[in-house]
BALO-641481 format. One record per residue (C-alpha): residue number from 1; x, y, z. Coordinates in pm, whole numbers, padded with zeros to 5 digits, m for minus. Each point is the difference from the previous one (the first is absolute). Example, Ala and Ser with C-alpha at 12.3 -4.5 7.8 and 13.67 -1.06 7.14 Angstrom:
// residues 2
R     k       xx       yy       zz
R     1    01230   m00450    00780
R     2    00137    00344   m00066
END
This chain:
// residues 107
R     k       xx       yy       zz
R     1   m08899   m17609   m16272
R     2    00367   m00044    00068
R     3    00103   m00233    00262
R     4    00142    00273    00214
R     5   m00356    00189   m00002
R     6   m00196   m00372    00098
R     7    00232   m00084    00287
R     8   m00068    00339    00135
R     9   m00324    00009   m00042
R    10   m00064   m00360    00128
R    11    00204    00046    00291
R    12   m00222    00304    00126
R    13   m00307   m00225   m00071
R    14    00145   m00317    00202
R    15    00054    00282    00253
R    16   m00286    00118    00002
R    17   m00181   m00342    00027
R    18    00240   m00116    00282
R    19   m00156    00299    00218
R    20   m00347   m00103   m00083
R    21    00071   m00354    00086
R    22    00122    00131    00322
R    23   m00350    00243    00096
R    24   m00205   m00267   m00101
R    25   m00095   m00154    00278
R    26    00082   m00340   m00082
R    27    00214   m00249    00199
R    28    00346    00006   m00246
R    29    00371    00008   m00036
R    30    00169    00174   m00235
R    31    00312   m00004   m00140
R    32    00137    00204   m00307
R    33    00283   m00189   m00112
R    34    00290    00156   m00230
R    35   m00111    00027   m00370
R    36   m00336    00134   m00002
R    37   m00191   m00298    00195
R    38   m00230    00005    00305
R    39   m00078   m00334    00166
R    40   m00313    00017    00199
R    41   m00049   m00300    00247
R    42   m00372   m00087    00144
R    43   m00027   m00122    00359
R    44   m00151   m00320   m00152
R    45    00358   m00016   m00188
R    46   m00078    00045   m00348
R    47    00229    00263   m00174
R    48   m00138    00263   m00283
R    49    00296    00161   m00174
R    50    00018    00320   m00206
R    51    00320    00107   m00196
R    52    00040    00192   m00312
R    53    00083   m00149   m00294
R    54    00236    00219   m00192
R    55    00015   m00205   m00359
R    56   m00386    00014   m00019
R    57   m00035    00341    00137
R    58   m00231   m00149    00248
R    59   m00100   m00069    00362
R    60   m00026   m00331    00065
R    61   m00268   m00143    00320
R    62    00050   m00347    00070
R    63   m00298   m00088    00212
R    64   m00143   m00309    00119
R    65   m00258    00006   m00197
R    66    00207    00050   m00344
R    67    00220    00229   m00142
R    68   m00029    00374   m00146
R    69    00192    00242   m00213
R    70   m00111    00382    00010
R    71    00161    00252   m00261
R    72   m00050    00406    00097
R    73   m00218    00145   m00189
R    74   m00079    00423    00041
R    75    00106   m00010    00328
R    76   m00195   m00353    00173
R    77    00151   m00369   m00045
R    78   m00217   m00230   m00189
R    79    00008   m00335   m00044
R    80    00054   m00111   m00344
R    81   m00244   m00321   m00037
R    82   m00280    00236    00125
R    83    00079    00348    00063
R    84   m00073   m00053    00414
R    85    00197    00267    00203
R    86    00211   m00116    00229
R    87   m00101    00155    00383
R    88   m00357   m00150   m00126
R    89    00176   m00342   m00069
R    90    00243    00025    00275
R    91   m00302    00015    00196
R    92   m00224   m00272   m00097
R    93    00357   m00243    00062
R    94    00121    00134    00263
R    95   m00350   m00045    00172
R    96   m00037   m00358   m00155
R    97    00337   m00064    00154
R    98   m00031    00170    00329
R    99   m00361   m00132    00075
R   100    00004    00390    00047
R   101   m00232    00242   m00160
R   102    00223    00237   m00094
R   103    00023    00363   m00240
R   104    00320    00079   m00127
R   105    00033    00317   m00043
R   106    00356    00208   m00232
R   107    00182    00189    00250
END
């Protein structure tokens, strides 16, 4: 995929996660910051940040709990140590991080 293709692509994505971020009920603040990078602060003040990583052709979630790289594949994002999709992964750390249950859910 040319570079031109991935930054387009994974710039509608990190849209398209910054609106679920913002329905999903969770206590957050959000901030997409030039480049392709959201920074998502918790009211307990840990930080989660998602940006795209153009080299890699990837999306790149660093989480409290780690860090993960998701490639798209037919149309979904999924991560390349274990082929999770993101809104289910987004989910299950942004819930950890919140203290939240939460569902994120592509807009």
């Amino acid at each position: 995929m040319e570079e031109s293709a991935f930054n387009a692509l994974a710039e509608a994505e990190l849209v398209r996660i910054e609106a679920a971020l913002d329905a999903c009920g969770a206590e957050l603040d959000i901030e997409n910051k030039p480049g392709g990078v959201l920074e998502i602060e918790f009211d307990n003040g840990s930080k989660m940040i998602i940006n795209r990583h153009t080299a890699a052709r990837e999306i790149w979630v660093a989480a409290k709990s780690g860090g993960f790289h998701f490639r798209p594949d037919s149309g979904r994002w999924l991560a390349s140590r274990d082929g999770a999709e993101l809104y289910a992964l987004l989910s299950s750390l942004v819930s950890q991080q919140s203290g939240t249950p939460v569902e994120l859910i592509p807009g």
